[in-house]
N, C-alpha and C positions, 0 to 999 in steps of 0.2 A: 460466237460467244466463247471466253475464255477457257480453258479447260480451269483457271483456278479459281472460277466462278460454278463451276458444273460441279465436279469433284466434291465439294463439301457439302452440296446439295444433295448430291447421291449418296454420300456418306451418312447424313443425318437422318434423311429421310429414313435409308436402308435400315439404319441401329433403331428407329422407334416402329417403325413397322414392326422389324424382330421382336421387343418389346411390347408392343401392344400383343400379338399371338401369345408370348411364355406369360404374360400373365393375365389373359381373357382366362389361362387357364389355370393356371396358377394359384390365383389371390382365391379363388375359392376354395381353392383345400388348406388356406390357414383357419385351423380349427376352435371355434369359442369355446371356452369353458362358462357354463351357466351355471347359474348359482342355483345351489339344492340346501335344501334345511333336512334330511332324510340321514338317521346317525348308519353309517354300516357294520354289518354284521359283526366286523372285529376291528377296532382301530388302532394300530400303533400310533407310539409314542411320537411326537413328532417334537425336534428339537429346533427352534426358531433361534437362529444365530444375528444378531445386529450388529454395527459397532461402530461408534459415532466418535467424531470429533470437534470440537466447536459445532456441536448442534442443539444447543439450548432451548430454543424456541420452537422445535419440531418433535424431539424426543422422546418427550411426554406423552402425547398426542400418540404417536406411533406404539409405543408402548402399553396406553390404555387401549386401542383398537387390538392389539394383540390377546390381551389378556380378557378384551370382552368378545374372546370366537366362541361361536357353539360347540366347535372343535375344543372338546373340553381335554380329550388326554394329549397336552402339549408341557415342552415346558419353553420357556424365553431365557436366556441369557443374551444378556447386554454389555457390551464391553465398550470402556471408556476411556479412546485413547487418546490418552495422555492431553488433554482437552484445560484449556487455561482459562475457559468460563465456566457457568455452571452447570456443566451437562451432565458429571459426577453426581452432582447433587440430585437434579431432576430425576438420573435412574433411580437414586435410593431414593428419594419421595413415594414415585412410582410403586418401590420394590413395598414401603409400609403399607402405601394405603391396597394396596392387595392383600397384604397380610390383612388391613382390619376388614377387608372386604369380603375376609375367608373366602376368596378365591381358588379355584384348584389348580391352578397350572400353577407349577416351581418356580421361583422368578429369582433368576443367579445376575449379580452386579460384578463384574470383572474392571479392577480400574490397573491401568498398562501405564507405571512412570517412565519408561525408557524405552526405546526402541532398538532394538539390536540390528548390528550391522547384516547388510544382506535383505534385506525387507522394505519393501514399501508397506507403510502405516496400515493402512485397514487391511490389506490381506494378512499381515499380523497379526491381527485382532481379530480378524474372523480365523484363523487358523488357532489362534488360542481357544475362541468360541467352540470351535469343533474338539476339541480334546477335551474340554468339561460337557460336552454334551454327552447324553445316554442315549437317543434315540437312535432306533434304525433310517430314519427318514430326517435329512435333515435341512431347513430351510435358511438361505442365506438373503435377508431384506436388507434395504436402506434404512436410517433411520429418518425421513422425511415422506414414506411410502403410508399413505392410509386407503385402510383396508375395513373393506362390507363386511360382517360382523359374520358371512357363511365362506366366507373369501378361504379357511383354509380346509374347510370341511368339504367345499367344493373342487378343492383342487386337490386333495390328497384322492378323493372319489376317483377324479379325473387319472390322475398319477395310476395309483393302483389297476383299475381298468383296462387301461392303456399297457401295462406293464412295463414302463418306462423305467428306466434308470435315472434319467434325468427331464425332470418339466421347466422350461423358462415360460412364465408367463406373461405376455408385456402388457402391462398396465396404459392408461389414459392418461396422454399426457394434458397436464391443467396450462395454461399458459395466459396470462391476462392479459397484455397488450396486445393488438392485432399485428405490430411485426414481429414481434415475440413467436407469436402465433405462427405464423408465414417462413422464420426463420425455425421455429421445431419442428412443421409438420415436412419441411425443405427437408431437414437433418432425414428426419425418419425414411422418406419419399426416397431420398438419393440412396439411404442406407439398403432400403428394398430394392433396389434397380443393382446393386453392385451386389444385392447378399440376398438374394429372394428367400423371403421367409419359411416357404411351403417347404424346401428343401431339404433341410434338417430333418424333416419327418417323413422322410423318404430312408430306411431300413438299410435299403441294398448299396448307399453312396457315404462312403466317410471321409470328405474331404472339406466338406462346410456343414460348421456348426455355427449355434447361436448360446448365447446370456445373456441377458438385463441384472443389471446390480440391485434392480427391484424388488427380481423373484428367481432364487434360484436352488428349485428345490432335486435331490438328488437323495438316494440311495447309499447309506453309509459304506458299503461295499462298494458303488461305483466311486463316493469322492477316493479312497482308498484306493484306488485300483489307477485313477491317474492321478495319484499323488500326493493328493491336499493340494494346498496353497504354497507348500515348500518349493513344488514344481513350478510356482508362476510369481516367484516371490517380491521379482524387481517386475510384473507387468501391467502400466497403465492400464491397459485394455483387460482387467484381471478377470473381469466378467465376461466377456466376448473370448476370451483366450480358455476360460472354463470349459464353457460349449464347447469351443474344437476340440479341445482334447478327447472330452466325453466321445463325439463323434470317431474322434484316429484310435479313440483305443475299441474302436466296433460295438460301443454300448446303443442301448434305446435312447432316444432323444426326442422331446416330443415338447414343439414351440406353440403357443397358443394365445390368444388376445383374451385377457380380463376385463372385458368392457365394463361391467358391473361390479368388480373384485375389487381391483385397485386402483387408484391413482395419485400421482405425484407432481409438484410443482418441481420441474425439471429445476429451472432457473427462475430467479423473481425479476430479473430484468433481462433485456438483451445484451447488456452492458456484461452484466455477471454470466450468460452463456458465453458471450465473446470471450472473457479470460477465464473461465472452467474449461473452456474444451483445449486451450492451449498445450496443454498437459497429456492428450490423449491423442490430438491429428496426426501429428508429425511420428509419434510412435505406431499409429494402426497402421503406417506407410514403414514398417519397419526402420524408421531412421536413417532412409536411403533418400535422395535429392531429386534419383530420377523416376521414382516414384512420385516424390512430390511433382515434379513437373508434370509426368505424365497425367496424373490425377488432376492438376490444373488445367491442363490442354481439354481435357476430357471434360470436364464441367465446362469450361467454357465452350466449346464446341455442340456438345449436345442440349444445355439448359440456358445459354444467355445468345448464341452465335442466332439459333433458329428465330427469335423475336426480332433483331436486327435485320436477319435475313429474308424477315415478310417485306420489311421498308423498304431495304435498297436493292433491290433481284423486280427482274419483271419477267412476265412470262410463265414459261410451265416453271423453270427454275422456284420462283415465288410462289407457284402452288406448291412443290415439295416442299418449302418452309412452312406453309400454313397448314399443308396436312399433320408433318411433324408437328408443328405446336400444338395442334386440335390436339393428335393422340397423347401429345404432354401432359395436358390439361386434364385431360381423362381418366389419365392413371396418374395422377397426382390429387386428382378428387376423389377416385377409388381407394387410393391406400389412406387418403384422410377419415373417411367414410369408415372403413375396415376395420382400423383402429383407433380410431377416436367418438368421441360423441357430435364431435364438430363437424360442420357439413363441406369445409372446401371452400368458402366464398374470397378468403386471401390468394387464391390461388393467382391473383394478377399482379403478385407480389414476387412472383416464382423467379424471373430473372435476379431482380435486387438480392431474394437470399440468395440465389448462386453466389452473386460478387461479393456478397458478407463471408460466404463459405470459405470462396476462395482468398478472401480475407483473410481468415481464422487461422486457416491451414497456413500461410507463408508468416503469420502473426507467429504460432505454434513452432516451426522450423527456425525462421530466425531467432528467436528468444532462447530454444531450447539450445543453438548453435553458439549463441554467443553467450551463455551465461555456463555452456560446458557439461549442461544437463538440465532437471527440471527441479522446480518449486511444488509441493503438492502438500497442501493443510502446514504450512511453515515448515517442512522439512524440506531439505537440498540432497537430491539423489544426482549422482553425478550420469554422464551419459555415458562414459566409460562400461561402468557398469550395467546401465539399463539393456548397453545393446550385450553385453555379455550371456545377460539372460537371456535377450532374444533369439541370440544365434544357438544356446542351450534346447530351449523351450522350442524352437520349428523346427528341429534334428526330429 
């Protein structure tokens, strides 16, 4: 038998064995936050920061869920940038009928006509959000995130308790199509195999951190202490690049699943995931080529080569492919399970979103290459500068 028939069968098999062990043990120390209706002994302020652009049709919606928490000592400031539909409009709608609603929480309307050089758009906006905020605790959402009506009274519990500096909570992704479906719970699945969630919550290792743009709640003394936003001001990944910091500057970091708290429609089509994430692949790979390759090599090798490898391999060789796929399967129906409400049944979908993925990523590289940098909510940030920041930011 070939050795370049053997070779890859020992390769694959070998990395989902590994895999199956780190997280038999793993996925269960990523820790649920349950929902509590119980007020605590003393509640700080908590400053919920949003900041939308062309988001009209969600904003609302987010903002009333915000403003009906039980978590009553909060305030919201919402910042609207620079947005050429109605989304302006909708916070102030929002901001009255709270007024006639004699509501308690503070509700601040922030509207951003200009963008100043050196910034991508919503870390702007949330970085202005955080300079009008008063709170010790301050929480940074999307504005498309909705949220259980205990979602921050439970997770500030949580926070506090924990003693964290910083909490990411990942919310439930809603996804309506079943490849839609197959291509998020893909995203999440690979994202956990390259970034294991448990981690971050491990004290003693500051070398991997996590964010979600969903929920990213932090300690006014910790955002301060790595930076603000100022520190990550050109970075797609501005969420995900949050957490590490958090982590390299030796703070608490503490990742957690909201099953019951929140959830978001990531994308409303596959169409619209396919050119959203274009903006964020090719930069989470540092803007390097052999990264990209690598990262290609490697998806295809461990998540589309192994199905192939059941067909055309016979022998013991072909049982290494099928035990590899079984344990595939497994842990891509566990982390479905883990964090979603959804039970795994697209998982025979799992090679196709590989090759959508690895679609994305060379979609994401090329476009970024040839247009000189990226497009993101109609602004042109060049790549010159993106990678500026990047080589700044991982110093």
């Amino acid at each position: 038998m070939s050795i370049w028939i053997v070779i890859p069968a020992v390769v694959v098999l070998g990395y989902w064995a590994a895999m199956a062990v780190m997280h038999a043990f793993g996925l269960p120390k990523i820790p649920r936050v349950d929902v509590r209706s119980d007020r605590l002994p003393e509640e700080p302020l908590v400053s919920v920061l949003v900041a939308a652009k062309e988001e009209e049709e969600s904003i609302a919606a987010t903002m009333r869920d915000l403003l009906g928490q039980s978590y009553s000592k909060m305030e919201l400031i919402a910042v609207n940038d620079r947005s050429e539909d109605r989304t302006g409009e909708e916070m102030e709608s929002v901001k009255r009928w709270a007024a006639e609603q004699g509501l308690p929480a503070a509700v601040e309307v922030v509207h951003i006509k200009e963008l100043p050089p050196g910034w991508l758009g919503k870390n702007h906006a949330l970085y202005m959000a955080a300079q009008a905020a008063k709170g010790d605790i301050l929480l940074f959402t999307d504005a498309d995130v909705r949220f259980h009506k205990d979602a921050l009274r439970s997770t500030v519990h949580y926070f506090l308790n924990e003693q964290a500096d910083h909490l990411t909570t990942l919310p439930v992704m809603v996804a309506k199509s079943p490849l839609l479906r197959a291509f998020v719970h893909f995203f999440l699945f690979s994202l956990g195999i390259l970034k294991p969630m448990w981690r971050p919550n491990d004290d003693e290792q500051t070398s991997l951190g996590m964010g979600v743009g969903a929920f990213n709640m932090l300690s006014r003394s910790a955002y301060e202490q790595i930076g603000t936003h100022r520190a990550i001001a050109l970075r797609p990944d501005d969420d995900l690049e949050l957490g590490m910091r958090v982590k390299r500057a030796g703070l608490r970091q503490r990742v957690a699943v909201g099953m019951e708290l929140l959830s978001v429609e990531w994308y409303p089509s596959l169409k619209a995931a396919l050119i959203g994430l274009e903006k964020n692949l090719f930069a989470g790979l540092k803007y390097q080529l052999w990264q990209v390759f690598a990262a290609t090599a490697g998806q295809v090798l461990c998540f589309v080569w192994p199905f192939l490898g059941v067909w055309l391999t016979t022998g013991w060789v072909r049982g290494a492919y099928i035990v590899s796929v079984a344990i595939m399967i497994l842990l891509y129906v566990g982390y479905v399970r883990k964090l979603s409400r959804y039970r795994g049944v697209e998982v025979w979908l799992l090679p196709v979103t590989a090759l959508l993925f690895v679609y994305v990523l060379f979609r994401s590289t090329f476009l970024t290459l040839r247009r000189g940098g990226i497009y993101w909510r109609g602004t042109f940030y060049s790549l010159a500068e993106l990678k500026t920041m990047m080589r700044d930011t991982d110093r």
